[in-house]
TORKOL-4160 file (C-alpha; in steps of 0.2 Angstrom, whole numbers, padded with zeros to 4 digits, m for minus):
375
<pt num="1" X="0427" Y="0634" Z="0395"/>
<pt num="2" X="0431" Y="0653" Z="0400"/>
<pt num="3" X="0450" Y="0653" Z="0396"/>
<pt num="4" X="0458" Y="0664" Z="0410"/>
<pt num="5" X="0474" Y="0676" Z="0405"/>
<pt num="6" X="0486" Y="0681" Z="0416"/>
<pt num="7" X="0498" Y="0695" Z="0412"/>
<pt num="8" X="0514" Y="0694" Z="0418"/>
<pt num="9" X="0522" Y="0710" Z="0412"/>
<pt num="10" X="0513" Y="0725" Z="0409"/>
<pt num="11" X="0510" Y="0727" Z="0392"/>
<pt num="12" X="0502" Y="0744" Z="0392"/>
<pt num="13" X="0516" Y="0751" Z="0400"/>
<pt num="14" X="0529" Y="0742" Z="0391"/>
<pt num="15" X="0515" Y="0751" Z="0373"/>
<pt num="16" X="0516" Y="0767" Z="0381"/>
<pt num="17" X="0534" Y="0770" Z="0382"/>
<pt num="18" X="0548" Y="0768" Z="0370"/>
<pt num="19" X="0563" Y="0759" Z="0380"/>
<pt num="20" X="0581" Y="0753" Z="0379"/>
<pt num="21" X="0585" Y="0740" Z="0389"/>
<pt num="22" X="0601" Y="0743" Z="0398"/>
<pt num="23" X="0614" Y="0731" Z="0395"/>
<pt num="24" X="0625" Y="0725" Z="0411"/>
<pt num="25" X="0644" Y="0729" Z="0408"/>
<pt num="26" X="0654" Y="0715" Z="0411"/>
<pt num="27" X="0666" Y="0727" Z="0422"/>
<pt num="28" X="0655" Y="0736" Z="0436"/>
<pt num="29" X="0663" Y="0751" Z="0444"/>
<pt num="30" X="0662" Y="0759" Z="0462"/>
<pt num="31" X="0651" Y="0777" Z="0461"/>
<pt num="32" X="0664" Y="0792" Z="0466"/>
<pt num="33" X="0652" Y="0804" Z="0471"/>
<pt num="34" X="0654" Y="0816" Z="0457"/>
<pt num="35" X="0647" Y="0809" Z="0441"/>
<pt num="36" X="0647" Y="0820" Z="0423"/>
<pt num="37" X="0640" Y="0816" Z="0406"/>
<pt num="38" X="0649" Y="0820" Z="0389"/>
<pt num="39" X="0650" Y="0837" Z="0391"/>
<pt num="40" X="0656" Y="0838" Z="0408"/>
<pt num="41" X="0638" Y="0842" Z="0415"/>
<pt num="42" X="0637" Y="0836" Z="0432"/>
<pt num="43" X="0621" Y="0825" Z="0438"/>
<pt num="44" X="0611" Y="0834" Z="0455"/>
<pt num="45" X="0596" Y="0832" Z="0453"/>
<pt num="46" X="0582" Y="0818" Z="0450"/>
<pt num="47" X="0564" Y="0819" Z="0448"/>
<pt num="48" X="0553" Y="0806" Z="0452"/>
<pt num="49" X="0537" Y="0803" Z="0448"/>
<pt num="50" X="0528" Y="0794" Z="0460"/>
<pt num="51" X="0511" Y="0790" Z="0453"/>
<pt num="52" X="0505" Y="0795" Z="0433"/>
<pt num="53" X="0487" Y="0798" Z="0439"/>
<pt num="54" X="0482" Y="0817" Z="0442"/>
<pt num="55" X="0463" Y="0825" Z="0450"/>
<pt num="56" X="0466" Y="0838" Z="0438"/>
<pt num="57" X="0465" Y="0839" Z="0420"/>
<pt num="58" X="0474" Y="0854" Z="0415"/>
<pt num="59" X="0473" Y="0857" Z="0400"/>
<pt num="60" X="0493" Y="0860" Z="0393"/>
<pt num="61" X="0495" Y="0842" Z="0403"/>
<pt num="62" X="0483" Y="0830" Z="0404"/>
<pt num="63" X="0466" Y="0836" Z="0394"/>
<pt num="64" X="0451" Y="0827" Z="0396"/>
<pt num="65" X="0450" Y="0823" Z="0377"/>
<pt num="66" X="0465" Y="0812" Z="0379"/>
<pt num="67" X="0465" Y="0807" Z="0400"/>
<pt num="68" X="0446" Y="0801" Z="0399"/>
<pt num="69" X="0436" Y="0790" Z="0410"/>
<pt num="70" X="0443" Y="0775" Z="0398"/>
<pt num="71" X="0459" Y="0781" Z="0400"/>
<pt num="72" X="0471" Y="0766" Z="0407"/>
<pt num="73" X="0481" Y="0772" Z="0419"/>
<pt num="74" X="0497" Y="0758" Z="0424"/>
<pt num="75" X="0490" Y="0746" Z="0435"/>
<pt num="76" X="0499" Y="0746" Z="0453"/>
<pt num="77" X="0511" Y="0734" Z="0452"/>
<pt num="78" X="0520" Y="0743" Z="0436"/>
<pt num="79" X="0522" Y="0754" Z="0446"/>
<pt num="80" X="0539" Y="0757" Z="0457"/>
<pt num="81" X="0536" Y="0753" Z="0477"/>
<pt num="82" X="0543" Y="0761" Z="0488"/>
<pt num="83" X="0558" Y="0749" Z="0493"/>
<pt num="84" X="0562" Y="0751" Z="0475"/>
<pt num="85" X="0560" Y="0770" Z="0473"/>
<pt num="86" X="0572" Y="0774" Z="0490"/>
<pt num="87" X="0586" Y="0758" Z="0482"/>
<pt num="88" X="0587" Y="0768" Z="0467"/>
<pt num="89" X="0586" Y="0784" Z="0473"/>
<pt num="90" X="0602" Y="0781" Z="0484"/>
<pt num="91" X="0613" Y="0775" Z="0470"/>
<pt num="92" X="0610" Y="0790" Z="0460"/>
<pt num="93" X="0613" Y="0801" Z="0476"/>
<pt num="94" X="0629" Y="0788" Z="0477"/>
<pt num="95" X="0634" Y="0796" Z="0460"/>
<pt num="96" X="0633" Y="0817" Z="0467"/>
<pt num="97" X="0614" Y="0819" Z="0465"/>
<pt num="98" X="0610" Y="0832" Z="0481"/>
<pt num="99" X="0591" Y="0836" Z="0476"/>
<pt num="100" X="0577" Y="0823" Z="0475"/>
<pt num="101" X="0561" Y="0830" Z="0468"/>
<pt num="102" X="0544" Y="0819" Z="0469"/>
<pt num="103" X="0530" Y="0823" Z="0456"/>
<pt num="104" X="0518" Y="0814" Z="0446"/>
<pt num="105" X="0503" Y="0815" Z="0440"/>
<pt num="106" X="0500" Y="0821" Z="0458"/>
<pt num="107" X="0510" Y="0816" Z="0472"/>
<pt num="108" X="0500" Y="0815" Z="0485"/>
<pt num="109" X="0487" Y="0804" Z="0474"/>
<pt num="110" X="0499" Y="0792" Z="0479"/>
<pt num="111" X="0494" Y="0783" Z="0497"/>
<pt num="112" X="0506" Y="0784" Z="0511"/>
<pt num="113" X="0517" Y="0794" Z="0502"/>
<pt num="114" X="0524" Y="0800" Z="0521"/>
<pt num="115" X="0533" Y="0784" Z="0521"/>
<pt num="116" X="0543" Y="0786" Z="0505"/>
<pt num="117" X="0548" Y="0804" Z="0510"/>
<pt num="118" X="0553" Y="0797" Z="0527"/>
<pt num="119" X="0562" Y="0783" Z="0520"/>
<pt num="120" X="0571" Y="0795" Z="0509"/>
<pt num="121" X="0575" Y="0807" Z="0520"/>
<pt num="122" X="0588" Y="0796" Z="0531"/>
<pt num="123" X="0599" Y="0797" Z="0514"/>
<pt num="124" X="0615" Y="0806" Z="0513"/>
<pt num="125" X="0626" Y="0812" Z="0502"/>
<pt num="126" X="0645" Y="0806" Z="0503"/>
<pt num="127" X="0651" Y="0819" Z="0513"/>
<pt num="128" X="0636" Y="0816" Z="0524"/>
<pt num="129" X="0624" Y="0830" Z="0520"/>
<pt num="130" X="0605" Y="0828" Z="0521"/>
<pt num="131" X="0597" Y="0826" Z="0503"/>
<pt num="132" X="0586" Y="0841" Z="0497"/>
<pt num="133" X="0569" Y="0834" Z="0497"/>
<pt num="134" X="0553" Y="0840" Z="0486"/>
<pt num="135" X="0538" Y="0839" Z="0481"/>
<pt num="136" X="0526" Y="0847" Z="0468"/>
<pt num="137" X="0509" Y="0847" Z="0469"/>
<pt num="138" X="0495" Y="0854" Z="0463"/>
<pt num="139" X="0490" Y="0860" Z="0481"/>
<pt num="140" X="0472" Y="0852" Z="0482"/>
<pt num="141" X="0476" Y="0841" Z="0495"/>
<pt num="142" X="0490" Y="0851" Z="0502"/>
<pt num="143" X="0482" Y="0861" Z="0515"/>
<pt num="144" X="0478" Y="0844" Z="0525"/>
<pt num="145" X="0494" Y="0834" Z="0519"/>
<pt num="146" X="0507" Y="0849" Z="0526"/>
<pt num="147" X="0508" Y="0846" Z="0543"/>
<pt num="148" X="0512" Y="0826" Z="0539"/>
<pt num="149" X="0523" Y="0829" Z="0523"/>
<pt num="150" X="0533" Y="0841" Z="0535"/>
<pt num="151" X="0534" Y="0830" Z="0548"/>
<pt num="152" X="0541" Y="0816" Z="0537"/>
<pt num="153" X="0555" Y="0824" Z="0532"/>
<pt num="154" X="0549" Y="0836" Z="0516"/>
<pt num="155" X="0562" Y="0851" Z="0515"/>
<pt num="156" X="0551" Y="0861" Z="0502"/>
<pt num="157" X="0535" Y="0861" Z="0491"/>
<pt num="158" X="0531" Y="0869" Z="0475"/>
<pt num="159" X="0513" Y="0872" Z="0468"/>
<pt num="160" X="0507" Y="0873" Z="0452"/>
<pt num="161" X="0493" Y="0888" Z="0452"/>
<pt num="162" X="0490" Y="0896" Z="0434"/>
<pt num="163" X="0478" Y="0910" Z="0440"/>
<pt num="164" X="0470" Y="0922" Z="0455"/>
<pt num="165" X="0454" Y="0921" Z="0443"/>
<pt num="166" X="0444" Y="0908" Z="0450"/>
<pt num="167" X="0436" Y="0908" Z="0431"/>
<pt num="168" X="0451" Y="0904" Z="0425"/>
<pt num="169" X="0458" Y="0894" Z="0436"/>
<pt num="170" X="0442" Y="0883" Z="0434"/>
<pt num="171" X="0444" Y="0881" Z="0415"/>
<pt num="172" X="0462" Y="0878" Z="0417"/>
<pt num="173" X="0462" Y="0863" Z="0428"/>
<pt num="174" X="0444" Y="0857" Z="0421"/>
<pt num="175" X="0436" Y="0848" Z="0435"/>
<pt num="176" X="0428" Y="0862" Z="0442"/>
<pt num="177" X="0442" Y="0865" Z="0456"/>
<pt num="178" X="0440" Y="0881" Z="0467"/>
<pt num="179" X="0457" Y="0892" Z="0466"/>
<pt num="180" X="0455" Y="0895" Z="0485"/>
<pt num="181" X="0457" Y="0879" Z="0490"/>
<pt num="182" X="0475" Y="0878" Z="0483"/>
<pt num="183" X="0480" Y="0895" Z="0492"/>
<pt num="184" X="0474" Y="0889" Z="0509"/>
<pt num="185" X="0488" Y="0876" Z="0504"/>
<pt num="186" X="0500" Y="0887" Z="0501"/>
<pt num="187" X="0497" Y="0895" Z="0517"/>
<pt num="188" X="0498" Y="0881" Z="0527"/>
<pt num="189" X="0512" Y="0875" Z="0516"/>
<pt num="190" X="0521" Y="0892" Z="0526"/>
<pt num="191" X="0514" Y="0889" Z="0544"/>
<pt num="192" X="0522" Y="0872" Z="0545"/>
<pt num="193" X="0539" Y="0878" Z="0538"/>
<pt num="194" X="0538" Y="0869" Z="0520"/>
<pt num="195" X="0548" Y="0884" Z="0513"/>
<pt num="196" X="0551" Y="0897" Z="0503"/>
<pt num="197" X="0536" Y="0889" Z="0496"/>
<pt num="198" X="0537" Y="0892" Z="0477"/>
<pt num="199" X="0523" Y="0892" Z="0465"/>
<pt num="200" X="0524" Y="0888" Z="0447"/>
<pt num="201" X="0512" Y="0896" Z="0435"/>
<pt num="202" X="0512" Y="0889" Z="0417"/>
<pt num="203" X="0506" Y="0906" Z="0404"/>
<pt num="204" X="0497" Y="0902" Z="0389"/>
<pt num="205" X="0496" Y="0916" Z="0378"/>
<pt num="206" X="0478" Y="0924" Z="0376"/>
<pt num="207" X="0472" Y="0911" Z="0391"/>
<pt num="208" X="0478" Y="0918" Z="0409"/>
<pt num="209" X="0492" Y="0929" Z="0402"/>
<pt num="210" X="0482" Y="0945" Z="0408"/>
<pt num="211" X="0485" Y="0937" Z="0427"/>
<pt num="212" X="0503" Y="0938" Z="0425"/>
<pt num="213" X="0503" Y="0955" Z="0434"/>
<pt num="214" X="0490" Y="0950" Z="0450"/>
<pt num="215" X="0500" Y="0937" Z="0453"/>
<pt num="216" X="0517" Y="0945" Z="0457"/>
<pt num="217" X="0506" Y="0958" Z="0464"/>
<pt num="218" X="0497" Y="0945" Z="0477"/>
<pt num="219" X="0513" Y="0935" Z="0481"/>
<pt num="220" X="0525" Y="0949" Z="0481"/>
<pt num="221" X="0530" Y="0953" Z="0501"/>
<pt num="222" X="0523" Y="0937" Z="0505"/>
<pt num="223" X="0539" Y="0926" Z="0504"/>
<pt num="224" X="0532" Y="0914" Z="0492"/>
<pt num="225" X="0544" Y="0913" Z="0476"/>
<pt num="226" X="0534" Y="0916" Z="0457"/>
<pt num="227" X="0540" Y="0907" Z="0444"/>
<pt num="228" X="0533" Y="0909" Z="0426"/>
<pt num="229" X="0535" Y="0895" Z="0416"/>
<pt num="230" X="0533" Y="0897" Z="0395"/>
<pt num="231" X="0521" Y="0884" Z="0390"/>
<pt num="232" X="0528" Y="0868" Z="0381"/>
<pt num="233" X="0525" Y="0853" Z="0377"/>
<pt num="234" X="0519" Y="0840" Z="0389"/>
<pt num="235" X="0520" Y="0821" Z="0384"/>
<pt num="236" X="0513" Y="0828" Z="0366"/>
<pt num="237" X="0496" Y="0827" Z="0372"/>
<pt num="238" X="0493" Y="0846" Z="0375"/>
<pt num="239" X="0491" Y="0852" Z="0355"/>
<pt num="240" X="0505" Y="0864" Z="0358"/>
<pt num="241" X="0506" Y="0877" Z="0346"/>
<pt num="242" X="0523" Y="0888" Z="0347"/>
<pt num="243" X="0510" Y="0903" Z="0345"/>
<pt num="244" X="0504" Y="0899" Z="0360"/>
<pt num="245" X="0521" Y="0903" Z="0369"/>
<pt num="246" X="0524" Y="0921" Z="0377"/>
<pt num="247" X="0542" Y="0922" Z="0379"/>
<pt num="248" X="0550" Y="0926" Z="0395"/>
<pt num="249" X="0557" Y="0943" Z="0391"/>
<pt num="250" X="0539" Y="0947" Z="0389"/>
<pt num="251" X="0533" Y="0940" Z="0405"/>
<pt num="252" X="0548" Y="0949" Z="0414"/>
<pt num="253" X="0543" Y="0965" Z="0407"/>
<pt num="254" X="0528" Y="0965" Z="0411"/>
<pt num="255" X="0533" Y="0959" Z="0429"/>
<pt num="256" X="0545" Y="0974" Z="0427"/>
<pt num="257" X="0534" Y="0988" Z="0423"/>
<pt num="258" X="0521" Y="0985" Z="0439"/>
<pt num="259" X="0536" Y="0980" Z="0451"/>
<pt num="260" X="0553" Y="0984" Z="0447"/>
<pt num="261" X="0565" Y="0972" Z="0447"/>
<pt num="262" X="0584" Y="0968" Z="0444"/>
<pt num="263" X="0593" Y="0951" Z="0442"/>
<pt num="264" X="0599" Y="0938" Z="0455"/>
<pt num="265" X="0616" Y="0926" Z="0451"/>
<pt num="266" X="0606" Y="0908" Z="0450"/>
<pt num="267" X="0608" Y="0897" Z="0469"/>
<pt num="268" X="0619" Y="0884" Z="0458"/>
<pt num="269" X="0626" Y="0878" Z="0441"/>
<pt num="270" X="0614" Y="0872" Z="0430"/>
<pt num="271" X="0597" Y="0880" Z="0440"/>
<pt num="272" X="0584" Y="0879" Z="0426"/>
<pt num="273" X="0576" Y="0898" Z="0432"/>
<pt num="274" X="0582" Y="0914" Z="0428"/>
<pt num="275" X="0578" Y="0923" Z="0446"/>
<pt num="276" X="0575" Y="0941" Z="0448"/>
<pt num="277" X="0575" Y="0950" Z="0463"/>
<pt num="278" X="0561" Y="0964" Z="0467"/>
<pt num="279" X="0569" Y="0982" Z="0470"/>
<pt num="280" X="0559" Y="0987" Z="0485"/>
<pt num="281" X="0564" Y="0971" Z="0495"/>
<pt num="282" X="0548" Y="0963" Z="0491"/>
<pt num="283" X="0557" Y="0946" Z="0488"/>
<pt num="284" X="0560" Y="0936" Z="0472"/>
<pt num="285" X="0552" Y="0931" Z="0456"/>
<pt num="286" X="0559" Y="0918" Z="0441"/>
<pt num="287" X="0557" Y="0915" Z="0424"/>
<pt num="288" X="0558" Y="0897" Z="0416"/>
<pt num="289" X="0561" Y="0897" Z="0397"/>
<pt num="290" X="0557" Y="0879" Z="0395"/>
<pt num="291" X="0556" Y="0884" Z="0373"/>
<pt num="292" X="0565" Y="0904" Z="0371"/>
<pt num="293" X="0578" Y="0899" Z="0381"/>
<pt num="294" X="0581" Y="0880" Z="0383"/>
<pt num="295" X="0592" Y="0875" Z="0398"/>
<pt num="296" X="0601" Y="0861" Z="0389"/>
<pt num="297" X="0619" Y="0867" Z="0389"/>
<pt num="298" X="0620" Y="0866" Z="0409"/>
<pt num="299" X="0608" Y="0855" Z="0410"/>
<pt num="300" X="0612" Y="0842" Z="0429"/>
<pt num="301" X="0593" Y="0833" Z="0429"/>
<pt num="302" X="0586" Y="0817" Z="0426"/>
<pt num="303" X="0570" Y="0810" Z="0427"/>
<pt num="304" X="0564" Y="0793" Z="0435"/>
<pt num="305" X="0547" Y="0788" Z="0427"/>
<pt num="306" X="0532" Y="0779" Z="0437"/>
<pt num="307" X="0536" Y="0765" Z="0431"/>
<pt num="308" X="0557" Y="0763" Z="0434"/>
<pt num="309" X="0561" Y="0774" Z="0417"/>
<pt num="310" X="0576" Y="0784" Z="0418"/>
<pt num="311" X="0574" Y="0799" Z="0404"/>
<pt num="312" X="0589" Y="0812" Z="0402"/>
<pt num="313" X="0577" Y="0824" Z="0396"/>
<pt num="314" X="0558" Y="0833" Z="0395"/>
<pt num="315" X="0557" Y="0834" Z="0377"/>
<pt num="316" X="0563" Y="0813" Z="0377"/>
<pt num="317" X="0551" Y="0801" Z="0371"/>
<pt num="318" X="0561" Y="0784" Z="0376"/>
<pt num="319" X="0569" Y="0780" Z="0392"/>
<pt num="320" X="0580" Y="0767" Z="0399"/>
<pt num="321" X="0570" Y="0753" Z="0411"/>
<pt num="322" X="0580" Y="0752" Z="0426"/>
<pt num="323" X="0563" Y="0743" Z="0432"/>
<pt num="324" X="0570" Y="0727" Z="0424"/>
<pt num="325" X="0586" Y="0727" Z="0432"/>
<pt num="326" X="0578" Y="0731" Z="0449"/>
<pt num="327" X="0566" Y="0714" Z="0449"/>
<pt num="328" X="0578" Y="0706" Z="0441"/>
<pt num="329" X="0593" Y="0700" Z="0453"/>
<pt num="330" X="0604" Y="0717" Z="0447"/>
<pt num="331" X="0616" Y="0720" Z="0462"/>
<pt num="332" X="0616" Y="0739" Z="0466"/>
<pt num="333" X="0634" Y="0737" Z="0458"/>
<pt num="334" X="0627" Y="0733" Z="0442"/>
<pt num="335" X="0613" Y="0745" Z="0442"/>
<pt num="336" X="0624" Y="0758" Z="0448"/>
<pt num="337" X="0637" Y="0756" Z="0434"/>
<pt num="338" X="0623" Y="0757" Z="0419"/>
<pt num="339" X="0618" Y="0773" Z="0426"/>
<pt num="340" X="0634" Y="0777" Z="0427"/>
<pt num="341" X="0635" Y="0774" Z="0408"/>
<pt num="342" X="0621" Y="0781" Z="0403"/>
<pt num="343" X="0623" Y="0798" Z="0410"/>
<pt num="344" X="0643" Y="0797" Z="0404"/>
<pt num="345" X="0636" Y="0794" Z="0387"/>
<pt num="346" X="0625" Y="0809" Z="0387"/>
<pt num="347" X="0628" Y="0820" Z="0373"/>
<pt num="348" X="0620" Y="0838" Z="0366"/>
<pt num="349" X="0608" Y="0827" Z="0354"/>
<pt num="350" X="0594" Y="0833" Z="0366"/>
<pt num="351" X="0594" Y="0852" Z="0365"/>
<pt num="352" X="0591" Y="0842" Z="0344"/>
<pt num="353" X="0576" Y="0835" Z="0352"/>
<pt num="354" X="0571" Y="0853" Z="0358"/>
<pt num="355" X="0575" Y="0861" Z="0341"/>
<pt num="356" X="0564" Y="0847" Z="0332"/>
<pt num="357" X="0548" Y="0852" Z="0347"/>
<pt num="358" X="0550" Y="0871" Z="0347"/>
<pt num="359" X="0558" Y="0876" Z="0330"/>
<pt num="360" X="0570" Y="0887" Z="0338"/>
<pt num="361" X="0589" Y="0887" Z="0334"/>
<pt num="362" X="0599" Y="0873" Z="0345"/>
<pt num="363" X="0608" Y="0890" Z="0352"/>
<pt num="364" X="0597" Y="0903" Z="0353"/>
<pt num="365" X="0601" Y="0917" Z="0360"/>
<pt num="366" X="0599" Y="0923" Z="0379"/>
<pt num="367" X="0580" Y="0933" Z="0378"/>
<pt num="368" X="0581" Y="0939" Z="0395"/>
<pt num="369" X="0598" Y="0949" Z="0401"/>
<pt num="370" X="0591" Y="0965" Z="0404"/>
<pt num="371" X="0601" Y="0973" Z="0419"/>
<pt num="372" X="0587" Y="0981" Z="0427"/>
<pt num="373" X="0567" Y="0981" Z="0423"/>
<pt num="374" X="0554" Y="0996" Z="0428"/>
<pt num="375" X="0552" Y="1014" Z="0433"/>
């Protein structure tokens, strides 16, 4: 006889993931609107990943040696639904946070992904402003997707595009994906008013560095906003090698020395990219120093996981499974009081965490302050 196994939790996920499992407290407390950690570090923003599958296979993220054609990917009921995504969403919003970004994976991988935006759009914060709503993407479903995505309520968009070289481009994302495609996104991403579009590029010293330059060239004038980002680790799947880093101050420079430029104030505590404005008015470009220049100090961002892990930081490797609580009976009271608590009980051990991934001092010193940049 064929025996028949059915799987009532999702072991794979449960493998994947190191977890505590949030105790309730006995005492549950009302959110106030205004919620800080240890050292007084206000929460405002939560990412959440919607989806952990990707089109793409880029290779400081999800490389083909690793994300293969056997690769399990979490089977569709680990993963949040909607209802569960906007319930928590509105608690941490309950608790000050003002910005909600979606990611992945890709995003729009993930189907009907209107209806979650539209659903989260009719939050507010306590005082009764709209929430900040965004999305990144890597922008090859995007130029079809604006129209909708704008329509249900997306405030902005960010796309990740690591090179004008279609060569490069091609090697990078390693499934052969034309760099046009995503720039006819971008575009479209402007005409319906997702904006100021921003665009992420990842550098990877000695593999699209020598694009650092054509891109602020190309977007510069354009109203997009360029943001380098050093490469890091991702998940430690990448093989991330610290050699392999090229520091901001570098990328800046070199920025500097083509199109002049002069520091901006940031748009709010805690905003992880050092922006710079361009002399001629040509607009804005930024600088994430994910490894030179680690953010942890002012640090406001957490992260909600596919499948209902909350993580208090990108170099974290365990979470907390609010996913339990929520299919468990938790009462929003509950749930809301053990994020509460585990925010409050967030302390400097992570820029640790940073120090152990990058080698780099737990206080580094600022490497971009420069007060002005070219000739």
């Amino acid at each position: 006889m064929t025996e028949t196994i059915i799987r009532l939790t999702d072991l794979r996920s449960d493998a994947r993931y190191a977890t505590h499992a949030p105790q309730i407290p006995a005492q549950v407390r009302a959110a106030t609107g205004h919620l800080e950690d240890a050292l007084v570090r206000p929460l405002h923003d939560l990412r959440i990943s919607v989806t952990d599958r990707c089109n793409f296979r880029c290779v400081y993220c999800m490389p083909k040696d690793v994300f293969d054609k056997d690769y399990a990917f979490l089977p569709q009921s680990s993963l949040l639904s909607f209802e569960e995504i906007e319930r928590t969403a509105r608690l941490f919003v309950e608790h000050g946070v003002e910005k909600l970004r979606l990611t992945g994976g890709e995003p729009l991988l993930r189907k009907h992904i209107e209806r979650l935006i539209e659903m989260l759009a009719r939050l507010r914060t306590p005082s009764g402003k709209p929430i900040d709503i965004t999305l990144t993407t890597n922008g090859s479903l995007l130029a079809r997707r604006a129209q909708s995505l704008k329509d249900a309520g997306l405030t902005r968009v960010t796309v990740s595009l690591d090179s004008l070289d279609d060569t490069i481009f091609r090697r990078m994302n390693d499934v052969d994906f034309p760099v046009t495609k995503v720039l006819e996104g971008i575009a479209e991403a402007q005409r319906v008013g997702l904006g100021p579009v921003k665009v992420n590029m990842v550098v990877k010293r000695g593999t699209n560095d020598t694009d650092i330059v054509p891109m602020a060239r190309h977007f510069h004038g354009s109203g997009v906003v360029l943001r380098f980002i050093e490469y890091m680790d991702v998940g430690t799947s990448n093989g991330w090698r610290m050699d392999e880093v090229l520091p901001s101050a570098d990328v800046i420079a070199r920025v500097g020395n083509a199109l002049p430029v002069e520091p901006l104030e940031p748009n709010y505590p805690g905003e992880t990219a050092q922006r710079w404005r361009y002399r001629d008015g040509g607009g804005e470009v930024g600088v994430i120093s994910s490894v030179t220049r680690a953010f942890c100090g002012t640090c406001s961002r957490a992260r909600l996981s596919t499948e209902g892990k909350l993580y208090l930081c990108l170099f974290a490797s365990s979470g907390y499974d609010l996913r339990t609580l929520l299919r468990n009976g938790a009462s929003d009271a509950q749930i809301s009081t053990v994020i509460g608590d585990i925010w409050h009980g967030r302390t400097d051990r992570y820029s640790a965490l940073r120090t152990a991934a990058t080698g780099l001092p737990e206080n580094a010193p600022p490497k971009v302050e420069m007060s002005y940049i070219g000739g």
